[in-house]
C-alpha positions as CSV (number, residue, x, y, z in Angstrom):
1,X,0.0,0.0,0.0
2,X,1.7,3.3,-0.5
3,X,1.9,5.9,1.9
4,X,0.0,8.9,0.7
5,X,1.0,11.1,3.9
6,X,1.8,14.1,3.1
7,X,3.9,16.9,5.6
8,X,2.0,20.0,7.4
9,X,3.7,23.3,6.8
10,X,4.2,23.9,10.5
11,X,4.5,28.1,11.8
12,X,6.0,27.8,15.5
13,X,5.9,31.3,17.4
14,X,8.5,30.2,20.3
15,X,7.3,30.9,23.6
16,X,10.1,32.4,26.4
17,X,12.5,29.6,27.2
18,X,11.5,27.7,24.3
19,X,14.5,26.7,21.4
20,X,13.8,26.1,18.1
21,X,16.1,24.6,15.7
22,X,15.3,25.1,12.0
23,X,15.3,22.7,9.8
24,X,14.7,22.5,5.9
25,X,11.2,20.6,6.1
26,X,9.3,22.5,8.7
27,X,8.0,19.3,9.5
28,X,10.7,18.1,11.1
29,X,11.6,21.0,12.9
30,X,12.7,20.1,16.5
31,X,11.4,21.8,19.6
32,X,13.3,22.1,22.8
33,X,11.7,22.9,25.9
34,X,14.1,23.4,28.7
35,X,13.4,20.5,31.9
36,X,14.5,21.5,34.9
37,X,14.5,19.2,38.2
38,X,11.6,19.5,40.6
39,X,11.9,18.7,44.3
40,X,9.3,16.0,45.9
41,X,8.1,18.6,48.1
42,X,6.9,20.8,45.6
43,X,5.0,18.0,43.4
44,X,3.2,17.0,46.4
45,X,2.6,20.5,48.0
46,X,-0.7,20.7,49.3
47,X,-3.4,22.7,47.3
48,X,-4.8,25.4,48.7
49,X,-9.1,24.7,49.2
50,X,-9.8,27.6,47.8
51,X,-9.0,27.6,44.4
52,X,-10.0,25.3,41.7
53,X,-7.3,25.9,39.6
54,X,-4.8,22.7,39.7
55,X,-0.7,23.3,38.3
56,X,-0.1,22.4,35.1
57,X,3.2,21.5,34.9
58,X,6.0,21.6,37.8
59,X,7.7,25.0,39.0
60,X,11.2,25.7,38.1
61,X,13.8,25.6,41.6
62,X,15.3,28.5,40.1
63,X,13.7,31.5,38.8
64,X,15.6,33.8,36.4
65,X,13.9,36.9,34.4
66,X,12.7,34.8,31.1
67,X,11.4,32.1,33.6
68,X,7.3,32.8,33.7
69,X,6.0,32.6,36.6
70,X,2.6,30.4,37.4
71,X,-0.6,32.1,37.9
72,X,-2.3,29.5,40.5
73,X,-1.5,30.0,44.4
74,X,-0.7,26.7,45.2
75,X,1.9,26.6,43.0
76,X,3.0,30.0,43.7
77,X,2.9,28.3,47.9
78,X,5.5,25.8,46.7
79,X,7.6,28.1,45.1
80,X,8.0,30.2,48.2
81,X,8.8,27.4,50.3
82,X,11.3,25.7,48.1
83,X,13.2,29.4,47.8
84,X,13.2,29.4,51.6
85,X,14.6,26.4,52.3
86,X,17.1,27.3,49.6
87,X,17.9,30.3,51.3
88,X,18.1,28.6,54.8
89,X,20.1,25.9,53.1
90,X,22.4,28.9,51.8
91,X,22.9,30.8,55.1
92,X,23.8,27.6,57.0
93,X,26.3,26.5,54.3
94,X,27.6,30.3,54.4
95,X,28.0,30.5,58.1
96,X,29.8,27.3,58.3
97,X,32.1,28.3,55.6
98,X,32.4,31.6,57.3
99,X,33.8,29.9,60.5
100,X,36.1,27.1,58.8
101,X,37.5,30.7,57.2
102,X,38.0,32.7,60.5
103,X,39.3,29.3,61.8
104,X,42.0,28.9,59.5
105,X,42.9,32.3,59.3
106,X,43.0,32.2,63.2
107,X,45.3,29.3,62.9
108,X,47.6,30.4,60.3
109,X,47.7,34.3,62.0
110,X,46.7,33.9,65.3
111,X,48.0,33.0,68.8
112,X,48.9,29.5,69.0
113,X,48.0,29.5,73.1
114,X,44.6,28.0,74.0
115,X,44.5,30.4,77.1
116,X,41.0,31.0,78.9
117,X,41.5,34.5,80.9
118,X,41.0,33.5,84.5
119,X,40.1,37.0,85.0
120,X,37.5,36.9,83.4
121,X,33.4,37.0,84.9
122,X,31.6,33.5,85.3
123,X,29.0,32.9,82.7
124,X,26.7,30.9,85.3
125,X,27.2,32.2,88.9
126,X,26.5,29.1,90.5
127,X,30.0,27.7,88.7
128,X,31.7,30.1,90.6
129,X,34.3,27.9,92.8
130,X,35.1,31.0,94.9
131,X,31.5,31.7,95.5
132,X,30.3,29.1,98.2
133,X,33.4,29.5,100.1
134,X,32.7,33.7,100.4
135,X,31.1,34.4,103.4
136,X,28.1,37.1,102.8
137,X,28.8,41.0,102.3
138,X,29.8,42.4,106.1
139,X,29.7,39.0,107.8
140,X,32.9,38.1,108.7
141,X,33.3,34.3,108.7
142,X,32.8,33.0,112.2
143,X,36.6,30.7,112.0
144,X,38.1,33.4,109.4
145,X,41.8,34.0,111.2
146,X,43.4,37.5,111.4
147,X,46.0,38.2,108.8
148,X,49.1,38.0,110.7
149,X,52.2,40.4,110.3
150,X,54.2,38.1,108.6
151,X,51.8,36.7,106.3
152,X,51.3,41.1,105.6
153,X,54.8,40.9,105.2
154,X,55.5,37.8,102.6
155,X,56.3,38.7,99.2
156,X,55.7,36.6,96.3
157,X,58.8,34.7,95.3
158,X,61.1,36.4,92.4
159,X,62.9,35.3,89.3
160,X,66.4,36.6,90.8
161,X,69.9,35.7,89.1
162,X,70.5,31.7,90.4
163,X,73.9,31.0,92.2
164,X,76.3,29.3,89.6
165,X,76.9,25.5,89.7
166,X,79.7,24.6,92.6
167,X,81.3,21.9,90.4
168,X,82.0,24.3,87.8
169,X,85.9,24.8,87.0
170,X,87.1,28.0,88.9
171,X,89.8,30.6,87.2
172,X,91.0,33.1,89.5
173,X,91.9,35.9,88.3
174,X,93.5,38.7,90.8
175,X,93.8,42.3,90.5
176,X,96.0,44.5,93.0
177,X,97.3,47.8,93.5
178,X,100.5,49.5,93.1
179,X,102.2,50.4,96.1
180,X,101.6,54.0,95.3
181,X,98.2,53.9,95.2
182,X,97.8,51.6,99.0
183,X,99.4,54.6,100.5
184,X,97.6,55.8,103.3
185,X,96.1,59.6,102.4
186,X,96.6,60.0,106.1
187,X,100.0,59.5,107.4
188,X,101.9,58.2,104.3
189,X,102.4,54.2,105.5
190,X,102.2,51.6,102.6
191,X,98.0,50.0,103.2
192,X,98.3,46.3,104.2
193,X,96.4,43.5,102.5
194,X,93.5,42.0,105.1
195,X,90.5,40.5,103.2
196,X,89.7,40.4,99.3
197,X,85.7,41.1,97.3
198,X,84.9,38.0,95.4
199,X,82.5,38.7,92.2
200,X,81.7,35.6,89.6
201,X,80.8,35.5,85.7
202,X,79.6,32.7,84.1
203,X,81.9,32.9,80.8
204,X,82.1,30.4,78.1
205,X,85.4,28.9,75.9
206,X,84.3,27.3,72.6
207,X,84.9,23.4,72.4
208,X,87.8,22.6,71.0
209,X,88.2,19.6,68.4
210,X,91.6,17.7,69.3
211,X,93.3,14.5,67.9
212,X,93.7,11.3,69.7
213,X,96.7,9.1,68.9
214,X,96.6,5.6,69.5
215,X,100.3,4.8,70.1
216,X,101.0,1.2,70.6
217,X,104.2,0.2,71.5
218,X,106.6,-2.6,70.0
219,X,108.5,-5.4,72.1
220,X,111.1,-7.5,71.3
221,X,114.1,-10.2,72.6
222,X,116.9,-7.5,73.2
223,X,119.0,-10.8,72.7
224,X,117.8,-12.8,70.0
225,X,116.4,-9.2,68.2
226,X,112.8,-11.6,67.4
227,X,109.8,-12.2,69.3
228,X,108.5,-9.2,67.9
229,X,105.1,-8.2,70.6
230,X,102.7,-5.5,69.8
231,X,99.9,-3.7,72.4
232,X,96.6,-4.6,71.2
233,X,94.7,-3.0,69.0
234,X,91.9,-0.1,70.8
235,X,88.7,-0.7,70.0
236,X,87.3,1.4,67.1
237,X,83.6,2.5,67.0
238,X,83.7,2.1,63.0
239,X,85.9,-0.2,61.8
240,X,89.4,2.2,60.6
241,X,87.0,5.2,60.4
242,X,87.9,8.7,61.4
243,X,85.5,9.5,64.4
244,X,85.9,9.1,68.0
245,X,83.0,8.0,70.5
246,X,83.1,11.7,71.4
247,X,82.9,12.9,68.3
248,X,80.0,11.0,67.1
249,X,78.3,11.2,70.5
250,X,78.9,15.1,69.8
251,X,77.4,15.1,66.1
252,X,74.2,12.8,67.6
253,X,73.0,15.1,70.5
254,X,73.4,18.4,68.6
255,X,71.4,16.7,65.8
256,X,68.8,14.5,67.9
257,X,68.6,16.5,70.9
258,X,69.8,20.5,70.1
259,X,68.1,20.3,66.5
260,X,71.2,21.3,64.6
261,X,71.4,20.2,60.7
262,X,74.1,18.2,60.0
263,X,74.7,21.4,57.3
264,X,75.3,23.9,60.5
265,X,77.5,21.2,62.1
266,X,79.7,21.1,58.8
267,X,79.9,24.7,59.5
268,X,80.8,24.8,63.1
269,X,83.5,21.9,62.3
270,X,84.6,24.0,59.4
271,X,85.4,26.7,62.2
272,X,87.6,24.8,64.0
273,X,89.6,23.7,60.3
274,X,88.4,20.2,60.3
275,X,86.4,19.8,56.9
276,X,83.9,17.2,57.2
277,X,81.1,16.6,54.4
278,X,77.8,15.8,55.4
279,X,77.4,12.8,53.7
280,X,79.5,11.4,55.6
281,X,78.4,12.1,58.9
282,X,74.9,10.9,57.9
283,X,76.7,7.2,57.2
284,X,78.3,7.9,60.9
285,X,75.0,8.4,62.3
286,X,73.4,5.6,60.2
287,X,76.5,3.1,62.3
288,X,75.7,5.2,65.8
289,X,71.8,4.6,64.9
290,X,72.4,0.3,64.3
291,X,74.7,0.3,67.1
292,X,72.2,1.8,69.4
293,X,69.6,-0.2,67.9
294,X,69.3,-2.9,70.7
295,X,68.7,-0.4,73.3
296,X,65.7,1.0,71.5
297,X,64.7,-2.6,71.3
298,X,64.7,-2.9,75.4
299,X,63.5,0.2,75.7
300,X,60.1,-0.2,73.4
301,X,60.0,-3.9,75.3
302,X,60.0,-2.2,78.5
303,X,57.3,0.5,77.5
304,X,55.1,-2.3,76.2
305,X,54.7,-3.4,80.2
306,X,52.9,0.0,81.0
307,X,49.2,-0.1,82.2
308,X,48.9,2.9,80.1
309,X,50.8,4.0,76.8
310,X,50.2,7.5,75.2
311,X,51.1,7.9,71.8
312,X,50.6,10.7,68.9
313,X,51.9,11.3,65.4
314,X,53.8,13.8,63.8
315,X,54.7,14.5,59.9
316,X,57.8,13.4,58.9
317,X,58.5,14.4,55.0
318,X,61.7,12.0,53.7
319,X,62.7,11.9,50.0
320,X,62.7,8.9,47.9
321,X,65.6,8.3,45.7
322,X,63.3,6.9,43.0
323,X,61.2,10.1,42.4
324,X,63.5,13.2,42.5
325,X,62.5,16.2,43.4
326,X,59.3,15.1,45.5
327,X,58.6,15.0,49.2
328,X,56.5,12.2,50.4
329,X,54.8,12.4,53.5
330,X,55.9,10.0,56.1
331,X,55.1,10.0,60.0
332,X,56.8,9.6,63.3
333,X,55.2,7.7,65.9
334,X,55.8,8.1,69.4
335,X,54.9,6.0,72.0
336,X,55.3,7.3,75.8
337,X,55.5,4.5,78.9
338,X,54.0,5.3,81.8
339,X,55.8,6.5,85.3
340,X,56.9,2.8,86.1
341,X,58.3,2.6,82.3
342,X,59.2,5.7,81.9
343,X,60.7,5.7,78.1
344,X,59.7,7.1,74.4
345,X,59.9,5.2,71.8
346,X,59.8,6.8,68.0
347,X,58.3,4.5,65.1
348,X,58.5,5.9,61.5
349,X,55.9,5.2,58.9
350,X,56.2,6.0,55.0
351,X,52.9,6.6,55.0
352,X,49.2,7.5,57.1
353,X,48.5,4.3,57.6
354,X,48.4,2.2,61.2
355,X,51.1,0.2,60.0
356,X,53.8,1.4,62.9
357,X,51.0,0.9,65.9
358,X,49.8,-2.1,64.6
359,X,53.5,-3.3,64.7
360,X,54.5,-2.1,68.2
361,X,51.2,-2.4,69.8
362,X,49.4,-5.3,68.1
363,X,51.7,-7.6,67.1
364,X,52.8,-7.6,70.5
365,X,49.9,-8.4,72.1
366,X,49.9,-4.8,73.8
367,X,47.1,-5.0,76.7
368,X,46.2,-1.7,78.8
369,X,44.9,1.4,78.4
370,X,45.9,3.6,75.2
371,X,45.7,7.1,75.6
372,X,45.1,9.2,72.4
373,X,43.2,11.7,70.2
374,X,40.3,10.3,68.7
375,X,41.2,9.4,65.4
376,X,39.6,6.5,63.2
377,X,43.3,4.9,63.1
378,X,42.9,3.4,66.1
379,X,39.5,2.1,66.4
380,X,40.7,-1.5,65.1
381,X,42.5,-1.4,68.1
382,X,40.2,-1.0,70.7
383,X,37.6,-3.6,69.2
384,X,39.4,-6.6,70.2
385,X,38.5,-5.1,73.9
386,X,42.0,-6.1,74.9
387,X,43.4,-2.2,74.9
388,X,40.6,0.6,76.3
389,X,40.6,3.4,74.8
390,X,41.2,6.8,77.3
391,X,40.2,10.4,75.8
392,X,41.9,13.1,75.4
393,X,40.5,16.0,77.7
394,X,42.7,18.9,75.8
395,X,41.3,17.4,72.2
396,X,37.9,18.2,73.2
397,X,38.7,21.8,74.6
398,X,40.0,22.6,71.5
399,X,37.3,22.1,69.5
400,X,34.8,24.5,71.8
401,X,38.0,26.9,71.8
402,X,38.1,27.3,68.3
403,X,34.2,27.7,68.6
404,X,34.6,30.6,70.8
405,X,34.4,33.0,67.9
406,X,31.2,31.9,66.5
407,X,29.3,30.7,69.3
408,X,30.8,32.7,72.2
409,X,28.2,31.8,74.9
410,X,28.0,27.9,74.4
411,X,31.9,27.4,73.9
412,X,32.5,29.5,77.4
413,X,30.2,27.6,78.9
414,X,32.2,24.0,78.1
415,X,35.7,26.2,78.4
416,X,34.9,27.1,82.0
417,X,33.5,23.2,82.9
418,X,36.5,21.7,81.5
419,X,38.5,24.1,83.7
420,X,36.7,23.3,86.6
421,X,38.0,19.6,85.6
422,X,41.4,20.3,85.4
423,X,41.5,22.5,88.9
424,X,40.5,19.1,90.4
425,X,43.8,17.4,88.9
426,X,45.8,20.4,89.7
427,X,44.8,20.6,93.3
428,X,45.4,16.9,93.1
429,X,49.1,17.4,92.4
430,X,49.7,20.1,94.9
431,X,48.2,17.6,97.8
432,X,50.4,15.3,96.3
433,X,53.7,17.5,97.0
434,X,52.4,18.1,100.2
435,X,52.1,15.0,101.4
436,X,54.8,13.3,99.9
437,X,52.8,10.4,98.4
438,X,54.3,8.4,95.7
439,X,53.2,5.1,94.0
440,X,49.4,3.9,94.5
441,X,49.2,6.3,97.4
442,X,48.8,9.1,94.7
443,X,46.5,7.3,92.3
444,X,43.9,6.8,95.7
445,X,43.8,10.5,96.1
446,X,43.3,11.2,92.2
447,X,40.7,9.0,92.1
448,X,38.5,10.2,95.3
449,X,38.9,13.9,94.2
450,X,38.0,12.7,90.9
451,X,34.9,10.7,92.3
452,X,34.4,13.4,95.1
453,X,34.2,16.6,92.5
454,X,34.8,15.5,88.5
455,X,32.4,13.3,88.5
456,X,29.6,15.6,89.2
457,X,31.3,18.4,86.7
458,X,30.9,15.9,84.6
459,X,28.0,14.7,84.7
460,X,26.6,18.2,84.4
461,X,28.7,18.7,81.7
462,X,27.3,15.5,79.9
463,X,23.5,16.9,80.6
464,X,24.1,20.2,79.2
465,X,25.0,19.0,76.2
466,X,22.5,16.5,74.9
467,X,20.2,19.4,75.9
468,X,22.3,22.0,73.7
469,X,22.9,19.9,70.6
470,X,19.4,19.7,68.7
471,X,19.7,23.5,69.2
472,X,23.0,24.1,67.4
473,X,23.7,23.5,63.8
474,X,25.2,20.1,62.8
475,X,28.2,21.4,60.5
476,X,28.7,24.4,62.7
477,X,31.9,24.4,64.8
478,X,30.2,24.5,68.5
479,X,27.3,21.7,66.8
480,X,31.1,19.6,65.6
481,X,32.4,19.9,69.2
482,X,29.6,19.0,71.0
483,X,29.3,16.2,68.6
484,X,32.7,15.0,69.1
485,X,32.6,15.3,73.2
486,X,29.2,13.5,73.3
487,X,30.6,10.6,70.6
488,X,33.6,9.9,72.6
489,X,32.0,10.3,76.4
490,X,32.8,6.6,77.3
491,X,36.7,7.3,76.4
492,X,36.9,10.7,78.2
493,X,35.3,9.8,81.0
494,X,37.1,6.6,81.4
495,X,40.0,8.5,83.8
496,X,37.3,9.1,86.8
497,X,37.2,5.1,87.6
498,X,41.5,5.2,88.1
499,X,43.9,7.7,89.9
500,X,46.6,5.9,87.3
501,X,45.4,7.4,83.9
502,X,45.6,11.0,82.9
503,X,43.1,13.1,82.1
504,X,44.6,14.2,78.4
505,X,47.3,12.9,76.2
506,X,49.7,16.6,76.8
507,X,52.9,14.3,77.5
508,X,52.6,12.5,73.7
509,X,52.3,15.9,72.0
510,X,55.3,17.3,73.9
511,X,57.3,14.5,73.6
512,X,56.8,15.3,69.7
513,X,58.2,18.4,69.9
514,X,61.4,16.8,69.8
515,X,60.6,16.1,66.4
516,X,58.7,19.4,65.7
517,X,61.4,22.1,66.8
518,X,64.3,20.4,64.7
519,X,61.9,19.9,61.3
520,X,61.9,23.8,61.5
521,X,65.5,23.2,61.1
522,X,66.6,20.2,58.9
523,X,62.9,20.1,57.0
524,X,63.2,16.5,55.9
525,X,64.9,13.3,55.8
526,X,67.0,12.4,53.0
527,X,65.4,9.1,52.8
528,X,63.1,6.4,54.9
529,X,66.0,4.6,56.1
530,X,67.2,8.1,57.2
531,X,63.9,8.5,59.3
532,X,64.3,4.9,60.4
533,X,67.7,6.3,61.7
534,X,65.6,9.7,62.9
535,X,63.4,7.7,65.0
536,X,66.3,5.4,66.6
537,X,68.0,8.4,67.9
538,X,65.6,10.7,68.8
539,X,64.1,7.7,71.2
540,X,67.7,7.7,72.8
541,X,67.7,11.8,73.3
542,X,64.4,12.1,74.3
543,X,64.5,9.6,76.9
544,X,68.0,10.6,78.0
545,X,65.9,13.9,78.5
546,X,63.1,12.5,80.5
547,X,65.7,11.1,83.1
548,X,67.6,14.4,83.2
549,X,70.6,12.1,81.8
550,X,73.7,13.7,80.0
551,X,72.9,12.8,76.1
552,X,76.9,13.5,75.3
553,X,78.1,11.1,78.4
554,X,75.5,8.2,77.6
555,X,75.9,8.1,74.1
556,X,79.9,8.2,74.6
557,X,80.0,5.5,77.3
558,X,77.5,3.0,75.1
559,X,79.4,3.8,72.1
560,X,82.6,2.2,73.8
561,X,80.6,-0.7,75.5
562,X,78.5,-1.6,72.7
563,X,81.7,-1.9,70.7
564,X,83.4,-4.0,73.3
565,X,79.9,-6.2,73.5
566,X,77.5,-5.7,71.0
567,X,74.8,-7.9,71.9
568,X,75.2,-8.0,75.8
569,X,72.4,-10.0,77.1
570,X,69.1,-8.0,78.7
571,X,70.2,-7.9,81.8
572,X,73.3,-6.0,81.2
573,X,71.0,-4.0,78.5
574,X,69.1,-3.4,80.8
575,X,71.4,-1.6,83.5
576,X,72.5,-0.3,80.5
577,X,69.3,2.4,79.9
578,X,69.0,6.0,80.8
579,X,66.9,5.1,84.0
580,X,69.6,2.7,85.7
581,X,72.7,4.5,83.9
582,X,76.0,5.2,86.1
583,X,78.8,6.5,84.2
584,X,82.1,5.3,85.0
585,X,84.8,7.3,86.8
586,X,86.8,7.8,84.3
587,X,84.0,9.3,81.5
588,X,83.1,11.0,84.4
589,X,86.2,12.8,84.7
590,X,86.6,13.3,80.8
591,X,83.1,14.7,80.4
592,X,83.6,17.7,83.5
């Protein structure tokens, strides 16, 4: 059958918004109309009784000039509440953005303390600790005692000059007068000497580099001229290298413990006319670093017995010898013993991943309390219920300090609880001094002024804001730190149940600023094994530094046993760490 169907000439007047593109037969011409999304709200709005007039087709989100608008009201309805939510959508997404900016700029410009002025009026009276103890306005308190004179009289103690050390090396130096000027104005006769005015400075000669020669003398038959005998040989650190122990136990605390670049060391050699490149004092602290390796060993063994560990990351950038010219992003790890094992211990990872806690912590069966920010990285971890998780009390406050801005009265409110909480801690500690407690004698009185006072702060605390958060927006900063506190409650409350575990993991953070200060100064590591090396040392220095131990006099006396024995068995190692340390007589002579 053949198709007889012929085309319409077709006239299209295009409407606003409307696209036509020509086309030779107009009866094919196509016709674009522009679709635009419509929210589920809007399609099921509800009509308004009073008209009879029903939408015809949905309402655009967005209205623009060549947009028309609809005639009907309950379409207009729907428009207006889709363009208010938008806006309250808007302002929320604004404000937020808004305080992530004043944030960052706060961060990047800003103070760095967290201080809370203590100055500074209670928000709620009743928190007032000063306020219940006051006795009322010209009442007197009935057992109030009378200032005495000497309590009038008691100044605060000063900041005067210290004397100077009495072991210090003493160099007399005398100045007289000529017998011209001890005359006697009076009757002419030459002034006698009877007493002397002693004044000290504290001056300072530069160390001084010096060689060491290793003579070993020759013996033989003064008869027979054979039998040739020769002393025996001194033991070298490196095997016919250059450097002393005091040399390299020199280069290792003014790198790992003063923060000097091995660059600035070339230079302060350089003054003293030895030339020494830095390359090769990074393969001298690579040999100091394996040498020293088993004490690091003990030491992380000997942390792993804590009840509780604190630990923290830093960054630690390092360069890769495959990819030149790029810095990847590595981290130090550092894991703190408690007071019965008191060492740190530095892990590095090439990368963000749990790789160096999993290896010290859960592949050694770690089991205790870990005390740490509240990161995801560690929530494998605590699953196993074999380690318990302890918060972080300074974490939390920093969230509602950086919420201060924004949300002043909510944020001072949580600043001045969490105050409160760490008055009970430090009034803990002075009752400690007082009394001389030590051992579980201090955790019993931690724990009843925690149970006594912390735990109702708390609990106030905790009440306050489950009240506050549906009130506060969810992406704002105070609605993000009220959602962190209330999301980790079980982990910072966990420190009221035991006088043994801190109340914030401060000691981790400033045990990183070994690391911190000295990346201002040498930036990166040249490689991962040179941050493998990093972490080796700094874990001697900075526990050298928590036992107030001489880093130059430890690393120069285990430099010259561990070359005599290097693998001593553990107990020997373990006299051997800065906690037990005793320096012989005669380093201790050489080092004074």
């Amino acid at each position: 059958m053949k198709d007889t169907t012929r085309p319409l000439q077709v006239t299209v007047d295009p409407a606003p918004g409307t696209i036509v593109v020509p086309s030779a037969d107009p009866g094919t011409a196509i016709v674009k109309v522009p679709v635009i999304q419509v929210p589920v709200t809007q399609l099921v709005a509800e009509p308004n009784p009073h008209s009879t007039t029903k939408p015809e087709a949905p309402v655009p989100s967005t209205v623009n000039e060549d947009t028309p608008l609809p005639d009907d009201v309950p379409t207009l309805h729907a428009l207006v509440r889709e363009l208010l939510d938008s806006l309250k959508k808007t302002r929320q997404d604004c404000v937020g953005l808004q305080q992530r900016l004043e944030l960052l700029l706060r961060k990047l410009y800003g103070p760095k303390a967290e201080r809370f002025d203590p100055n500074q009026p209670w928000l709620l009276p009743e928190m007032d600790p000063t306020q219940a103890d006051e006795p009322p306005v010209n009442q007197p308190a009935a057992d109030e005692p009378e200032p005495s004179a000497a309590a009038a009289n008691t100044k605060a103690k000063g900041h005067g000059r210290k004397p100077l050390p009495k072991d210090l090396p003493r160099r007399r130096t005398e100045y007289t007068l000529t017998e011209a000027e001890r005359l006697c104005p009076c009757c002419g006769v030459v002034c006698c000497k009877f007493g002397e005015d002693i004044s000290e400075q504290l001056d300072y000669q530069p160390a001084s580099v010096f060689v060491r020669q290793n003579v070993r003398f020759k013996y033989a038959c003064p008869k027979c001229h054979d039998h040739v005998t020769t002393a025996h040989v001194p033991i070298a650190i490196i095997n016919k290298g250059l450097p002393g122990p005091g040399l390299l136990a020199q280069i290792t605390a003014s790198k790992y413990a003063d923060h000097l670049p091995l660059n600035r060391l070339e230079r302060i050699l350089g003054r003293h006319g030895v030339q020494l490149r830095r390359s090769t004092m990074c393969e001298w602290m690579a040999h100091v670093a394996t040498m020293m390796q088993p004490v690091v060993d003990l030491m992380g063994t000997v942390v792993r017995q804590s009840k509780a560990l604190h630990t923290d990351a830093t960054k630690m950038p390092y360069l890769d010898p495959d990819l030149p010219g790029k810095t990847l992003s590595g981290q130090q790890w550092a894991f703190v013993g408690d007071r019965d094992h008191a060492f740190n211990v530095f892990k590095f990872c090439p990368n963000h991943t749990a790789a160096a806690i999993d290896e010290f912590l859960k592949d050694n069966a770690y089991r205790g309390y870990l005390n740490a920010d509240a990161l995801n990285i560690y929530d494998h971890l605590f699953a196993g219920g074999k380690i318990f998780e302890v918060g972080c009390w300074s974490h939390c406050r920093r969230n509602f300090y950086d919420a201060k801005e924004s949300d002043p009265a909510r944020a001072h409110v949580v600043l001045a609880h969490i105050r409160r909480l760490y008055a009970v801690e430090a009034k803990a500690k002075t009752l400690i001094a007082e009394q001389g407690l030590i051992g579980t004698d201090t955790d019993a009185l931690r724990r009843k002024l925690r149970q006594e006072e912390s735990l109702l702060e708390i609990t106030c605390l905790h009440a306050w804001l489950v009240q506050e958060q549906p009130k506060v927006l969810p992406k704002s900063l105070i609605g993000q730190a009220i959602a962190y506190a209330l999301r980790h409650w079980q982990a910072l409350t966990r420190f009221l149940d035991d006088g043994f575990l801190d109340i914030d993991n401060n000691i981790a953070e400033l045990t990183l600023r070994h690391i911190a200060i000295g990346r201002k100064n040498w930036l990166f590591a040249g490689s991962a094994k040179g941050a493998e090396t990093a972490a080796t040392l700094f874990s001697v220095a900075s526990s050298c530094h928590r036992h107030q131990v001489d880093i130059f006099a430890y690393l120069r006396d285990l430099l010259e046993r561990l070359a005599r024995d290097p693998k001593p068995a553990d107990e020997i190692l373990r006299e051997w760490l800065p906690d037990r340390w005793q320096p012989p007589p005669a380093a201790a002579q050489d080092t004074s």
